[in-house]
Every structure is written in structure tokens, then in C-alpha cells.
TORKOL-4160 file (C-alpha; in steps of 0.2 Angstrom, whole numbers, padded with zeros to 4 digits, m for minus):
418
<pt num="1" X="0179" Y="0231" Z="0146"/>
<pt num="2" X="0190" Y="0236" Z="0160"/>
<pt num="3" X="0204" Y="0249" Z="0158"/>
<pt num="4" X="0206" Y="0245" Z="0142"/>
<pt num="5" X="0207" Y="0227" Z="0143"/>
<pt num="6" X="0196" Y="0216" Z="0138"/>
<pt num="7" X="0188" Y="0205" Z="0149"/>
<pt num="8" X="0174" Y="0194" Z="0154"/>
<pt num="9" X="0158" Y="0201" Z="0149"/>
<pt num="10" X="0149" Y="0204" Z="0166"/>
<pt num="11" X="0168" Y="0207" Z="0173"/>
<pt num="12" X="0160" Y="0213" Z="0190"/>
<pt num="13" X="0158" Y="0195" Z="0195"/>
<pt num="14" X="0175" Y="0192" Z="0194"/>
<pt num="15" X="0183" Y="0207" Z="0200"/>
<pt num="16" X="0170" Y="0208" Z="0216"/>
<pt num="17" X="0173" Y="0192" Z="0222"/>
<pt num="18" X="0194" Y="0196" Z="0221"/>
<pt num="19" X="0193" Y="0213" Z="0228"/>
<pt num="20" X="0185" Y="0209" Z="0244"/>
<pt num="21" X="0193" Y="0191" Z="0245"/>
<pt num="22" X="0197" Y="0193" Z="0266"/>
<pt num="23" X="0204" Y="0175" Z="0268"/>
<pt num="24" X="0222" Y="0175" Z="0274"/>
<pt num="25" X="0237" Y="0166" Z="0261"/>
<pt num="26" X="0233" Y="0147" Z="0262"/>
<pt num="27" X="0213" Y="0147" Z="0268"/>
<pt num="28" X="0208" Y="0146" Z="0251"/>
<pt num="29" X="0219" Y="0131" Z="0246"/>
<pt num="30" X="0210" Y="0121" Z="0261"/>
<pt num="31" X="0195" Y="0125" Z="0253"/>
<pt num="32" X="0189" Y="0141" Z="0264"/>
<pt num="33" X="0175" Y="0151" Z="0256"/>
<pt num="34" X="0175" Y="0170" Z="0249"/>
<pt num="35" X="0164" Y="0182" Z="0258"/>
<pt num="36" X="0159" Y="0184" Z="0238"/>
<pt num="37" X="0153" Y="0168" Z="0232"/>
<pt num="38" X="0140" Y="0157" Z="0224"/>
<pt num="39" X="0136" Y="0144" Z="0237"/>
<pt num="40" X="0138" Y="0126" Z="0240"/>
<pt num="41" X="0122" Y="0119" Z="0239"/>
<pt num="42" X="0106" Y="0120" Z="0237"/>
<pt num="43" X="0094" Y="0125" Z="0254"/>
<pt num="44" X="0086" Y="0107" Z="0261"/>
<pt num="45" X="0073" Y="0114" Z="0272"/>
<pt num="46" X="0075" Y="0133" Z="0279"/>
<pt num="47" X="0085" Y="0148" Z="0276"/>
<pt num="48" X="0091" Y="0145" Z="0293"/>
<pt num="49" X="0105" Y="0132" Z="0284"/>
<pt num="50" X="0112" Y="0150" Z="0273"/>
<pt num="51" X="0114" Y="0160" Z="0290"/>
<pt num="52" X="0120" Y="0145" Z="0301"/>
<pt num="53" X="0131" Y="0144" Z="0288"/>
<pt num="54" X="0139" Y="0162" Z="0286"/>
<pt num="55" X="0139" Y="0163" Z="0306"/>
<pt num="56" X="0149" Y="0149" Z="0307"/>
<pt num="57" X="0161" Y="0152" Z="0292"/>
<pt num="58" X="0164" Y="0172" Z="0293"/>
<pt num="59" X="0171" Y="0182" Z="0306"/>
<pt num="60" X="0162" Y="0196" Z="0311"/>
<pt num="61" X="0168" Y="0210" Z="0304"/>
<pt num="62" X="0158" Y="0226" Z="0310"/>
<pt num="63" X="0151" Y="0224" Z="0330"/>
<pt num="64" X="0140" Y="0235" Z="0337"/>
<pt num="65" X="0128" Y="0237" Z="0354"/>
<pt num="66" X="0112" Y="0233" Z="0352"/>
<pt num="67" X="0097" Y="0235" Z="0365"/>
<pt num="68" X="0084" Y="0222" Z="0359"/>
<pt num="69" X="0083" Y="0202" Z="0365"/>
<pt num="70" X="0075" Y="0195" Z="0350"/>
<pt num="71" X="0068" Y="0180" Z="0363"/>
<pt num="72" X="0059" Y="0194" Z="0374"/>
<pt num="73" X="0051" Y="0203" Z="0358"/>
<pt num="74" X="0044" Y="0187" Z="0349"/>
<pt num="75" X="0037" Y="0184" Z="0370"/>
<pt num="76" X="0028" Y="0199" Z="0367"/>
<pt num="77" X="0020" Y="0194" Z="0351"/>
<pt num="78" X="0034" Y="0208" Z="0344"/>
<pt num="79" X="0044" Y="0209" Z="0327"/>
<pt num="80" X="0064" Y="0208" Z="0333"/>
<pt num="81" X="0075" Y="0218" Z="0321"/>
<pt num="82" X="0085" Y="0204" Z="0324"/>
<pt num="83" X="0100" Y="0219" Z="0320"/>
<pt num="84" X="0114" Y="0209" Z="0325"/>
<pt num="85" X="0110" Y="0196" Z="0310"/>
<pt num="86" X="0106" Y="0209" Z="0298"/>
<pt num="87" X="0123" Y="0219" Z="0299"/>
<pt num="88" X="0134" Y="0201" Z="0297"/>
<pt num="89" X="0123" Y="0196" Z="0283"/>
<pt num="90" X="0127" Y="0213" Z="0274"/>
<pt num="91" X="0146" Y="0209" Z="0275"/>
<pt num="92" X="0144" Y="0190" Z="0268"/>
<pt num="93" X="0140" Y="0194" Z="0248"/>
<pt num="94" X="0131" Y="0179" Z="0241"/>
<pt num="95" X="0125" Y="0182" Z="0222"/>
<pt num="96" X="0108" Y="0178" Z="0228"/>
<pt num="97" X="0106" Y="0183" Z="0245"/>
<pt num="98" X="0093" Y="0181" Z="0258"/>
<pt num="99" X="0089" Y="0195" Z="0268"/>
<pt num="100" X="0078" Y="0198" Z="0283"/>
<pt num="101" X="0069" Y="0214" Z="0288"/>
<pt num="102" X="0049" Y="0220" Z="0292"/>
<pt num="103" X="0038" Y="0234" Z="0293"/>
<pt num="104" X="0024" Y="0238" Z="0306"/>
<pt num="105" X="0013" Y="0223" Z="0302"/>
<pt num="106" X="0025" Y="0209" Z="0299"/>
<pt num="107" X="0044" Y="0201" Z="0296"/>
<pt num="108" X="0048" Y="0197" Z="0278"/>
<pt num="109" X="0061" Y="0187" Z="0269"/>
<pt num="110" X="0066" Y="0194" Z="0252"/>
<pt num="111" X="0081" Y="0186" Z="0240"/>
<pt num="112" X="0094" Y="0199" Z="0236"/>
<pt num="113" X="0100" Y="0196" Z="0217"/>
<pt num="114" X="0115" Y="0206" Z="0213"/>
<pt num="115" X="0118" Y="0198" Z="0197"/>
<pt num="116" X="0106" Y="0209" Z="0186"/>
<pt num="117" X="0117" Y="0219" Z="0174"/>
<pt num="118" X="0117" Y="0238" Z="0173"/>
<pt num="119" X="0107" Y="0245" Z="0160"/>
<pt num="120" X="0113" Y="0251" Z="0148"/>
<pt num="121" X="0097" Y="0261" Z="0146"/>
<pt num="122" X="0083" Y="0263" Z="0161"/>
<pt num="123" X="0071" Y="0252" Z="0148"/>
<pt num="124" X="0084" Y="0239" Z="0147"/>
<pt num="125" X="0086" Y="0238" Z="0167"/>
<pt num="126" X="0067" Y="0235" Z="0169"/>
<pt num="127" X="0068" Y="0222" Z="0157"/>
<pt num="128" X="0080" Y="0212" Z="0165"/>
<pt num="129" X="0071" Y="0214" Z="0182"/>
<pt num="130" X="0054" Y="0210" Z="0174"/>
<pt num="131" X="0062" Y="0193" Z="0168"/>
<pt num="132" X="0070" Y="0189" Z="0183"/>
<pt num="133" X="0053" Y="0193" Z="0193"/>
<pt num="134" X="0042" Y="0184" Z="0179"/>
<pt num="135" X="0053" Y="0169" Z="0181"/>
<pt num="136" X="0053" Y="0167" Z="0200"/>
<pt num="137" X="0034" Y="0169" Z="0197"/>
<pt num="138" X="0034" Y="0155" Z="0186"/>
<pt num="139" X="0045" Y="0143" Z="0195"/>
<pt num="140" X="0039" Y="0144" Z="0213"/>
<pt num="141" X="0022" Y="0136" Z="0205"/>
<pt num="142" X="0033" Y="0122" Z="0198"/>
<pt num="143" X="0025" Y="0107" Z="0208"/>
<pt num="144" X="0044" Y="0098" Z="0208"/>
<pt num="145" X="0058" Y="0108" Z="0221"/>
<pt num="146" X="0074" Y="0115" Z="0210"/>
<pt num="147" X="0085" Y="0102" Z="0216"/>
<pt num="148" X="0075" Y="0087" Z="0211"/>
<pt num="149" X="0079" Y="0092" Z="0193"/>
<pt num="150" X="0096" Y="0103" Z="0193"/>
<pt num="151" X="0113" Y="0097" Z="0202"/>
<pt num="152" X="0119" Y="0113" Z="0210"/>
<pt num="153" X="0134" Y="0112" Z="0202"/>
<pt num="154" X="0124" Y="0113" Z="0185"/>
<pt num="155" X="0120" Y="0131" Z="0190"/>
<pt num="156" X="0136" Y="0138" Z="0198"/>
<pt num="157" X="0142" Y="0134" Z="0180"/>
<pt num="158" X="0128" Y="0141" Z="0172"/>
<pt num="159" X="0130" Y="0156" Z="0180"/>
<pt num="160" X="0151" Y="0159" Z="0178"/>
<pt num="161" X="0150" Y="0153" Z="0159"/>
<pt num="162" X="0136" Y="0168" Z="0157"/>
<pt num="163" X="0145" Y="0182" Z="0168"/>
<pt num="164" X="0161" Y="0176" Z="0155"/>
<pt num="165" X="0153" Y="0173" Z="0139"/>
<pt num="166" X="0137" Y="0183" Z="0137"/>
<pt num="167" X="0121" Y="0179" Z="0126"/>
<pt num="168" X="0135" Y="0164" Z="0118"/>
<pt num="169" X="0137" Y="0154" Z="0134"/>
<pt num="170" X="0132" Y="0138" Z="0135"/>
<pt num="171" X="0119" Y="0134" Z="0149"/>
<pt num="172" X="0115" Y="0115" Z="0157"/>
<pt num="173" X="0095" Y="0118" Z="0162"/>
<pt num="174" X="0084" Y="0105" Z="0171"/>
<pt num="175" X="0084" Y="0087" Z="0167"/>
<pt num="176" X="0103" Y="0089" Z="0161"/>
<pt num="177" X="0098" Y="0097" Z="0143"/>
<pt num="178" X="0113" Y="0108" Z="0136"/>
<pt num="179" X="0108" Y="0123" Z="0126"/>
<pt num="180" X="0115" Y="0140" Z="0123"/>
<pt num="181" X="0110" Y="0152" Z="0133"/>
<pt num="182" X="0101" Y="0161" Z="0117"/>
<pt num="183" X="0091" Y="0145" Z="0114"/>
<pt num="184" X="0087" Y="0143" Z="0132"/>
<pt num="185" X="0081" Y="0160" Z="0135"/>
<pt num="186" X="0069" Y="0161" Z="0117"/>
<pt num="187" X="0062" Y="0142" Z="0120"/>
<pt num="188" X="0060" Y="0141" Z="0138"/>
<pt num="189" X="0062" Y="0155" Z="0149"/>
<pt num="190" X="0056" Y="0172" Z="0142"/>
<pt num="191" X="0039" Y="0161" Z="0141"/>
<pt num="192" X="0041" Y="0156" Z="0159"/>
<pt num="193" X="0043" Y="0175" Z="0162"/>
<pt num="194" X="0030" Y="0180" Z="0152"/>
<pt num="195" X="0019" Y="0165" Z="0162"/>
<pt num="196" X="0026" Y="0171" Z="0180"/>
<pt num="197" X="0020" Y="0192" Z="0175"/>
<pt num="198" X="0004" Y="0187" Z="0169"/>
<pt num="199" X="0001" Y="0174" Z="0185"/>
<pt num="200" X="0002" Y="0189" Z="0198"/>
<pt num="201" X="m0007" Y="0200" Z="0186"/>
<pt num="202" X="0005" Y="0211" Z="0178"/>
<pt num="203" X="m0004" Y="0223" Z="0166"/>
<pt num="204" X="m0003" Y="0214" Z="0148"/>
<pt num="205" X="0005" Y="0230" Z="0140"/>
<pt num="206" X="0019" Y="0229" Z="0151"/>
<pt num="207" X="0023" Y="0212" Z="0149"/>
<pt num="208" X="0025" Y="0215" Z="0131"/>
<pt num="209" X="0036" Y="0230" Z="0133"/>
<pt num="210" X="0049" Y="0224" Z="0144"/>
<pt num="211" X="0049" Y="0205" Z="0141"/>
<pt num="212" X="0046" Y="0209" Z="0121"/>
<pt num="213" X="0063" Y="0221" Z="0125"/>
<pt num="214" X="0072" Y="0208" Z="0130"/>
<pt num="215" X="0064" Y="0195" Z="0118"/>
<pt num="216" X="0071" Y="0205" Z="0104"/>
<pt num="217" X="0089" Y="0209" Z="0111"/>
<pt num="218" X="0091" Y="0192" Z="0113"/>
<pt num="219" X="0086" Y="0189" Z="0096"/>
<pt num="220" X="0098" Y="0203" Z="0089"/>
<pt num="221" X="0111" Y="0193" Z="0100"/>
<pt num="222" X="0115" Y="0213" Z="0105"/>
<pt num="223" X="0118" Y="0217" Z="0126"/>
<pt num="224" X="0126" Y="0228" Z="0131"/>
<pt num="225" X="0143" Y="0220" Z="0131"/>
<pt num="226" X="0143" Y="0213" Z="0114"/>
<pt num="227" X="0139" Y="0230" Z="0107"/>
<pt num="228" X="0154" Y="0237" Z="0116"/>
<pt num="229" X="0165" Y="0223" Z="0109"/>
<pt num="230" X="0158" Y="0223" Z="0091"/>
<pt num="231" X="0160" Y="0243" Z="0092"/>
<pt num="232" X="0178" Y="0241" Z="0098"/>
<pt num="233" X="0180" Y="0227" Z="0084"/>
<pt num="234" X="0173" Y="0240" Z="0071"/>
<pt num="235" X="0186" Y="0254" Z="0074"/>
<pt num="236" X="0202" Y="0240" Z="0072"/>
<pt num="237" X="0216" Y="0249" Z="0074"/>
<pt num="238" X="0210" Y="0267" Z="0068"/>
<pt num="239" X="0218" Y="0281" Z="0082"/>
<pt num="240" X="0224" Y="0279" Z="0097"/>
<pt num="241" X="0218" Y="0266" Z="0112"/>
<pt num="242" X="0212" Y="0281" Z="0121"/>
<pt num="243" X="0203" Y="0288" Z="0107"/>
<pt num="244" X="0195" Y="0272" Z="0103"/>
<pt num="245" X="0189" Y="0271" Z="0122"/>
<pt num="246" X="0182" Y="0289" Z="0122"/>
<pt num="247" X="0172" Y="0286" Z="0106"/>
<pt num="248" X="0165" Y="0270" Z="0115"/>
<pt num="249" X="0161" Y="0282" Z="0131"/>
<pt num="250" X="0153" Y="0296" Z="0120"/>
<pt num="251" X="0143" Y="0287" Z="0110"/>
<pt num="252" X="0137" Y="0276" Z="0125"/>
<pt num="253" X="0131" Y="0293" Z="0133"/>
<pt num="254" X="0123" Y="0297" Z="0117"/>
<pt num="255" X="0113" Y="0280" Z="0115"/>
<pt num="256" X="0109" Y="0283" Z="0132"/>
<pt num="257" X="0100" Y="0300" Z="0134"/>
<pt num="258" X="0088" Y="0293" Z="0118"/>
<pt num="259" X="0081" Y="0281" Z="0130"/>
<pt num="260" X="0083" Y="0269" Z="0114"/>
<pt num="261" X="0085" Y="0251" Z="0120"/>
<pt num="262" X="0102" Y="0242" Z="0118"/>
<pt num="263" X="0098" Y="0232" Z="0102"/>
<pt num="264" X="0092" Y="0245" Z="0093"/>
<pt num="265" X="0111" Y="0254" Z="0096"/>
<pt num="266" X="0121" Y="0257" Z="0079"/>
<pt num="267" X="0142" Y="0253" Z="0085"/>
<pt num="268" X="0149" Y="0267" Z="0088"/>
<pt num="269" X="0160" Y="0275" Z="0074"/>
<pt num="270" X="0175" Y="0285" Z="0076"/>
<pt num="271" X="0174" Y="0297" Z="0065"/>
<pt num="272" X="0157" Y="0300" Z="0072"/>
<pt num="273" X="0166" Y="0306" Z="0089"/>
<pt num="274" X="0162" Y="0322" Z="0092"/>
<pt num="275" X="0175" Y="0328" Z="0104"/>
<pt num="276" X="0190" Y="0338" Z="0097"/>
<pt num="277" X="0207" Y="0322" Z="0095"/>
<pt num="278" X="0218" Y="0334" Z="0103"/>
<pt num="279" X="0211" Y="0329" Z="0121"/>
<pt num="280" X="0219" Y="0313" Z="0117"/>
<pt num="281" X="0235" Y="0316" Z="0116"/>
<pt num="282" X="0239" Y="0327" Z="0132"/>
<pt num="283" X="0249" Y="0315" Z="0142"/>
<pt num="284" X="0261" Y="0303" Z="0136"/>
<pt num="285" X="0251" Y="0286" Z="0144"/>
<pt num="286" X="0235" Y="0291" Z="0129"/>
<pt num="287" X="0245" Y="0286" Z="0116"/>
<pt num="288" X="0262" Y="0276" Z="0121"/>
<pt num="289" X="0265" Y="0260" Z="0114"/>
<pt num="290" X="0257" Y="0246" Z="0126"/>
<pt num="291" X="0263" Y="0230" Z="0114"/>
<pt num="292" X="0279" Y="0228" Z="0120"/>
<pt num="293" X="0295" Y="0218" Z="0115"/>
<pt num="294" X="0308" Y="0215" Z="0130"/>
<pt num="295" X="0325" Y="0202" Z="0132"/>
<pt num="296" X="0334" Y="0201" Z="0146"/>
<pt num="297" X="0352" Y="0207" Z="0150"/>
<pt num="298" X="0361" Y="0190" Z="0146"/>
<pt num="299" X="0350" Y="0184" Z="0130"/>
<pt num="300" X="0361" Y="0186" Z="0116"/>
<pt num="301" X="0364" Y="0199" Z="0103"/>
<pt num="302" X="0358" Y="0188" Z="0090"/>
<pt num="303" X="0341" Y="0183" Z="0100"/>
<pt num="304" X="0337" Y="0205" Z="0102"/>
<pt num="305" X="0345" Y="0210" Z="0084"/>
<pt num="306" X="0331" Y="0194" Z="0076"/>
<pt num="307" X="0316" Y="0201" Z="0087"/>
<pt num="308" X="0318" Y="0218" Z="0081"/>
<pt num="309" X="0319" Y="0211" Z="0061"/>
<pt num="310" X="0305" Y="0201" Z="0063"/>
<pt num="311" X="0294" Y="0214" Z="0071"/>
<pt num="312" X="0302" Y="0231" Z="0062"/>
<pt num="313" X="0306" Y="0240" Z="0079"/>
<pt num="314" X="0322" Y="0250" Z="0082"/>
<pt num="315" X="0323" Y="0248" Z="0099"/>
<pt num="316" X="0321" Y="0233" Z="0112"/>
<pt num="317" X="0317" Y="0236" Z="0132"/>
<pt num="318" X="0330" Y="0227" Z="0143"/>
<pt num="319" X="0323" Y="0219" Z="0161"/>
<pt num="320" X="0330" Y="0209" Z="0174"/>
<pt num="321" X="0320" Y="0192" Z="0179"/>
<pt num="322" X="0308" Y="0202" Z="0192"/>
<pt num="323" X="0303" Y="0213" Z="0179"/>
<pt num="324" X="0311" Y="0228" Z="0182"/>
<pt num="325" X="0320" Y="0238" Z="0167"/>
<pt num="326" X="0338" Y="0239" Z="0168"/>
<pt num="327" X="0343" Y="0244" Z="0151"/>
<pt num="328" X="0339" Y="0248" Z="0133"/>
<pt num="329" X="0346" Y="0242" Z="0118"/>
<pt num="330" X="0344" Y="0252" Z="0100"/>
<pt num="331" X="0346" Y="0247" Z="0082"/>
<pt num="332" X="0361" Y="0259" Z="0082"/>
<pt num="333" X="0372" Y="0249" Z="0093"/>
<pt num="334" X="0368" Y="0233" Z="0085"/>
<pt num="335" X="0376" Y="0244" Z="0067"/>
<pt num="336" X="0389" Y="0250" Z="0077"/>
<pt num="337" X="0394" Y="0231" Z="0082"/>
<pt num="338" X="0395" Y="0225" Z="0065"/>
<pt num="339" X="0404" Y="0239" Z="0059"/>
<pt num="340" X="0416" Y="0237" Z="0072"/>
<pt num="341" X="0418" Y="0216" Z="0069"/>
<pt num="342" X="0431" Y="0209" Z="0079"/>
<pt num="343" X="0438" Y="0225" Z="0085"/>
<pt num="344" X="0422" Y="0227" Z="0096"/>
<pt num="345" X="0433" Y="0216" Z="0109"/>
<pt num="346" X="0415" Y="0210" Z="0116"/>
<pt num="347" X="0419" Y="0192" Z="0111"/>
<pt num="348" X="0411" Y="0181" Z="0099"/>
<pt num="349" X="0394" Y="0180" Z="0106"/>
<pt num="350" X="0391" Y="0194" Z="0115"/>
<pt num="351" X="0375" Y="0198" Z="0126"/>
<pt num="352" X="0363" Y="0211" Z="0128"/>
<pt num="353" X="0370" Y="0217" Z="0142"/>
<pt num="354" X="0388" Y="0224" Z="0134"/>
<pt num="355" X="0378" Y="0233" Z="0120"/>
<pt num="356" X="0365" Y="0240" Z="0130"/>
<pt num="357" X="0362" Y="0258" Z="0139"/>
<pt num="358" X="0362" Y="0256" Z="0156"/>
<pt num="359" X="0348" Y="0266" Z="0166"/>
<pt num="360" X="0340" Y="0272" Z="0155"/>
<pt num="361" X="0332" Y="0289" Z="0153"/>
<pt num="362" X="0313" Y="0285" Z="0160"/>
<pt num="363" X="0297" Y="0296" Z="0162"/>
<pt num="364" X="0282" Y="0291" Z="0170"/>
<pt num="365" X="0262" Y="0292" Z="0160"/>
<pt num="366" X="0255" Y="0308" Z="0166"/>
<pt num="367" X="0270" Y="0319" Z="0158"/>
<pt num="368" X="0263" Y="0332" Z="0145"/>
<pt num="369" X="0267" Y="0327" Z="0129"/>
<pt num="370" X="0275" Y="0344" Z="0125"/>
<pt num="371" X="0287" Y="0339" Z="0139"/>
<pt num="372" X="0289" Y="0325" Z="0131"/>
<pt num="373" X="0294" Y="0332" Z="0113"/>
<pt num="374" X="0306" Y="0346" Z="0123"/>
<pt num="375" X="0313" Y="0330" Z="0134"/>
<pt num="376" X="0317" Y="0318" Z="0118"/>
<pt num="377" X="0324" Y="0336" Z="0109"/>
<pt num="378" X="0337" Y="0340" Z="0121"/>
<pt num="379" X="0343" Y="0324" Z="0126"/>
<pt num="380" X="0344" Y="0318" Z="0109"/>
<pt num="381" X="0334" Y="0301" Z="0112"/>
<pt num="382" X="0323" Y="0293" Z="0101"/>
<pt num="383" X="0316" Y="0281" Z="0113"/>
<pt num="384" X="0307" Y="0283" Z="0131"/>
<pt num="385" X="0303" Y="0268" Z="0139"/>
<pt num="386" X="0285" Y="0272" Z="0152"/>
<pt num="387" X="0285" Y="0267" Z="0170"/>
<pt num="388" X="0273" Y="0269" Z="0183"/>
<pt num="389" X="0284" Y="0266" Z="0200"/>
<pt num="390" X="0295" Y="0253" Z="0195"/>
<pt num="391" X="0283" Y="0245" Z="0184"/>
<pt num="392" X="0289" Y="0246" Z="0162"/>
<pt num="393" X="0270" Y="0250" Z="0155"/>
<pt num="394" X="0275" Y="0257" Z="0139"/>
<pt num="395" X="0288" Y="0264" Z="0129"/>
<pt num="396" X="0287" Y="0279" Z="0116"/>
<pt num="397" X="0297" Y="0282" Z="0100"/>
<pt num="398" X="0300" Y="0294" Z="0088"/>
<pt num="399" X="0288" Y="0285" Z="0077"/>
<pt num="400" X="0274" Y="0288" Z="0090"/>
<pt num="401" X="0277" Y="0306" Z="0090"/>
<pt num="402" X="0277" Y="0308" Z="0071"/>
<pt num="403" X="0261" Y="0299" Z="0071"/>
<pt num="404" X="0255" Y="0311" Z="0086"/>
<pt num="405" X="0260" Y="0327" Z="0077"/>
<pt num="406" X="0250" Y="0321" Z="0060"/>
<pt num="407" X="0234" Y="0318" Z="0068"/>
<pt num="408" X="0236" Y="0334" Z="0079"/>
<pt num="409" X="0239" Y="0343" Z="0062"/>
<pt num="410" X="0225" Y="0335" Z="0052"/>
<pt num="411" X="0215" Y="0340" Z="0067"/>
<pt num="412" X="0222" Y="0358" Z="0067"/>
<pt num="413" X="0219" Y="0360" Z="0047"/>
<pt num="414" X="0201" Y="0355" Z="0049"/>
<pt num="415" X="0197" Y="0367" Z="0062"/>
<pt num="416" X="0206" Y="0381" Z="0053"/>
<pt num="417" X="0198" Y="0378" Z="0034"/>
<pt num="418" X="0182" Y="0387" Z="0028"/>
């Protein structure tokens, strides 16, 4: 979940590789790579084909004076920093990257994996790195290369359809055989994990604690994600949106603090929530209506009076074709044109435009909802339409704040009764 809105299940994949997407309008139509990306291929015969690769692709974004010639250090039977690399290949964010670096003794070449999902609980976490450990373990044994039995573009799909689709994603593994990843993992590769640990001498207990964690989550079909979407899928439409997605965050921190791995969770419940509901409904962007109905200023009457029947609302945003509101048209003006038949002088088809209220009166998300209450009071209105900037994100009605003021006096009665 992402502010409120749900997504894939390892969204960060998605959203990294956009937010940090450097290319300028048009390199990536010819096919120029993201400094977030999965890779092209698999390696041939060194590392030297990843950072050949990224040199010659990426621009350097950070520069920097450095005082060592890595030819004169390796003369001197030396270890070059090599710093010059290091900081470029920090700004290129391959899902599993190679990194260069030493100590005293000697240089070393580590993969960086930066898909492993956060916890949700430290038991979890170690889990998911034992498995990823156990199974490099395991396959660099394998007496047959990676690329003899997988095409590439087998596992760049593997990998997408698991950041999307979670424990239900469907996984192509070696040899072409197509599985789900839950099938996959059970059969084939928590025993390859479980083969890798015990191969570099993991303690026995250990293996059965992390890689048994994870053995029985995947079995319960319960990460982390699932149990926030099956939680969310419990509570329907009970409160608000932001109630709902505090509940979710409190009971997250709850499950947490036990230590209690994730699929051993119970969903979270919203009457369970221990927080008070009135924090909920402070500001008018908590509880405003998201789920919204627009037309445009020359749709016709008929078209706006049919879309509030059909969906029992009272009043209907009006926007102009970039988006931006322009009007508002209510249920009275629609009563008013009847009344008023062929007197109205608006012709026999009129449009939204000539019924509509023009400019209408708009607040923005963070306003108190008392203001809100005093505002819809004094201007007789029964309708605010929300923006943030110029942008329509919600509307709130007289509906919503009868709705408001009945939760907020439930909550109010149970405080206040013995």
C-alpha cells in the first residue's frame, strides 16, 4: 500500500526505479537504460562486462579529486581503492549489484541485493536473508553456469511478476518449467537453501529457525503484504479511509514489538484500534469523499441529472478538459429546471454549463473540520469540492458531515458512560 492506494506488492521496485529515472524526454523510447534497472544480460566471463557497461552508459554524476594511481598501487603489490569506480557504481542502482571494496589483507567482490523485503519483524528479515544466502550457497556448487539453463529474460520476468504479485506470482525456473512461485519455493528452493546453510556450516538450529520461518509463511501464503491486504479486505468499508489505514499502522506496530513472525499475525480489526476515532477526523482530506463523479461544462443536462439517479448523489463536479474544476452542479438546479419547463429560456437541450455554479466555493485538505462546519453554515452550502493547488481530490457533503458528527458522538458517549 501506498498512500492509500493500492498497489503492487513490493511497490518499492516500481516506484525507485521512477523516482530516480535521470534520462532526458525521448532516451528511453530509443531504448536508453534507467540508472534503476534489472540488466540486459547475463555476465559471460567477468564483472568487468557490468562496470564497462555502466561507465559507458551513465554519466558521471558526482566527481571528486582523488590522489591514488591504481596502476602505481597494484606495481607495488598494493590494494587500489579504486575510489573513482566505487562512487559511479553507487549512482548506477542495479537490483543486484556488484560492488568492489577491501580491508587490510585483500580486495573483495561482494553482490549487493537490494531486493529483500523489509521485515515486517527482525525474525522475518533474517529469514529472508538466510534463504537468499542458503541459495547462493547452493547454486554456486551447481556444476552447470545459470545461463546454460535459464534465458535472462526468464528471470527479469520472474522477478517483476514477484515484486507485483507476491507469494501468487507465477515463476519460469530452470529448464523452462512454469510454477507458482509458492510451488517453486516449497519444492525446490527453501531445500536448496536449506542445502547451501548446511554446505558452509550453519549451526543446524539455525537453519531450522529461519529457513522453517519462512517454510511456514510460505505455506500460510501470509507476507507481509498479503496480511496488509487481507486486513484492509476485512474492515470493507467500515469508518473512514483514514481510520481504516491507522488501524492497519497500529496494529502493525503491535505485531511488531512481539517479535511474532508475520504468519503467525491475526488481520487487524478495527474495533480493536486503540486510538481514540476523533484523531480522524481533524482535517477535511481524513474523511472527504475520494470516489468521485465529474461531467464536463457542455455534457448535457440529461447525461449529469442520469449519473446522479444512477448513483444516489446530489451533486455533480464540473471540469474543463485539462482537469481543472470550473463549476458545480446540484440536484436543486436540476428541480428548479423542470419546474420552470419551457420558461427556463435555456433551450431544449440545455448543457451543464447554463445550470451550473460558476467558481465555486473551494477549500483545500488540511482545513479543520470545525472550519469546515462554520464555512458550509454561513455560506449556506451543502457541498465543498477539495483541491490541493489546482488539482479536484475530493468533495465533502452534508452527508459526510452527518456521518462525521455520528461517529464523533458515539465516540463521545462511550467515553462519557460509566
Amino acid at each position: 500500500m501506498l498512500l492509500k492506494h493500492r498497489l503492487w506488492h513490493e511497490t518499492r521496485i516500481a516506484l525507485f526505479e521512477r523516482s530516480v529515472d535521470t534520462r532526458p524526454t525521448g532516451r528511453g523510447e530509443r531504448g536508453a537504460r534507467p540508472r534503476v534497472h534489472f540488466g540486459d544480460g547475463w555476465i559471460r566471463e567477468s564483472v568487468l562486462e557490468i562496470f564497462r557497461e555502466d561507465i559507458a552508459r551513465f554519466r558521471i554524476l558526482i566527481a571528486n579529486t582523488f590522489d591514488e594511481n591504481p596502476r602505481e598501487v597494484i606495481a607495488r603489490g598494493g590494494i587500489p581503492k579504486l575510489s573513482a569506480l566505487r562512487m559511479h557504481n553507487g549512482t548506477v542502482y542495479r537490483w543486484n549489484r556488484a560492488c568492489y571494496g577491501w580491508d587490510e589483507n585483500k580486495a573483495h567482490l561482494r553482490i549487493e541485493n537490494r531486493v529483500l523485503p523489509s521485515g515486517p519483524t527482525v525474525l522475518d528479515e533474517v529469514a529472508n536473508a538466510a534463504f537468499f544466502f542458503g541459495m547462493m550457497a547452493n547454486l554456486a556448487e551447481e556444476p552447470r553456469r545459470i545461463e546454460q539453463t535459464m534465458e535472462f529474460e526468464a528471470a527479469r520476468t520472474n522477478f517483476f511478476n514477484a515484486a507485483r504479485d507476491g507469494i501468487k506470482a507465477q515463476m519460469t525456473w530452470a529448464g523452462g518449467k512454469t510454477t507458482s512461485a509458492q510451488d517453486l519455493l516449497l519444492s525446490e528452493l527453501l531445500p536448496r537453501a536449506r542445502a547451501g546453510l548446511k554446505f558452509v556450516n550453519v549451526d543446524s538450529d539455525d537453519i531450522d529457525r529461519y529457513i522453517g520461518c519462512l517454510e511456514e509463511r510460505v505455506k500460510s501464503g501470509k507476507t507481509g503484504a498479503q496480511w496488509m491486504l487481507s486486513s484492509l479486505h476485512d474492515m470493507g468499508e467500515q469508518g473512514t479511509a483514514d481510520i481504516r489505514y491507522r488501524t492497519l499502522s497500529t496494529a502493525m506496530l503491535a505485531n511488531q514489538k512481539t517479535g511474532a513472525p508475520v504468519h503467525t499475525w491475526e488481520n487487524a480489526k478495527l474495533e480493536a484500534s486503540p486510538g481514540n476515532w476523533r484523531d480522524s477526523y481533524q482535517t477535511a482530506g481524513q474523511f472527504m469523499s475520494t470516489d468521485l463523479f465529474t461531467v464536463q461544462p457542455h455534457d448535457i443536462v440529461d447525461l449529469a441529472a442520469n449519473i446522479m439517479d444512477w448513483k444516489k448523489i446530489r451533486h455533480l463536479l464540473v471540469e474543463d478538459e485539462s482537469g481543472r474544476l470550473v463549476g458545480l452542479l446540484s440536484h436543486r438546479a436540476l428541480v428548479r429546471l423542470v419546474a420552470r419547463g419551457t420558461r427556463s429560456g435555456i433551450g431544449e437541450h440545455p448543457t451543464v454549463e447554463a445550470l451550473m455554479v460558476k467558481n465555486p466555493l473551494t477549500i483545500g485538505p488540511e482545513m479543520p473540520t470545525l472550519e469546515v462546519m462554520r464555512l458550509m453554515r454561513e455560506r449556506r452550502v451543502s457541498c465543498l469540492p477539495v483541491l490541493e493547488g489546482d488539482k479536484l481530490i475530493g468533495v465533502i457533503t452534508e452527508a459526510d458531515l452527518i456521518e462525521v458528527s455520528s461517529k464523533l458522538l458515539e465516540s463521545y458517549l462511550r467515553d462519557v458512560q460509566p
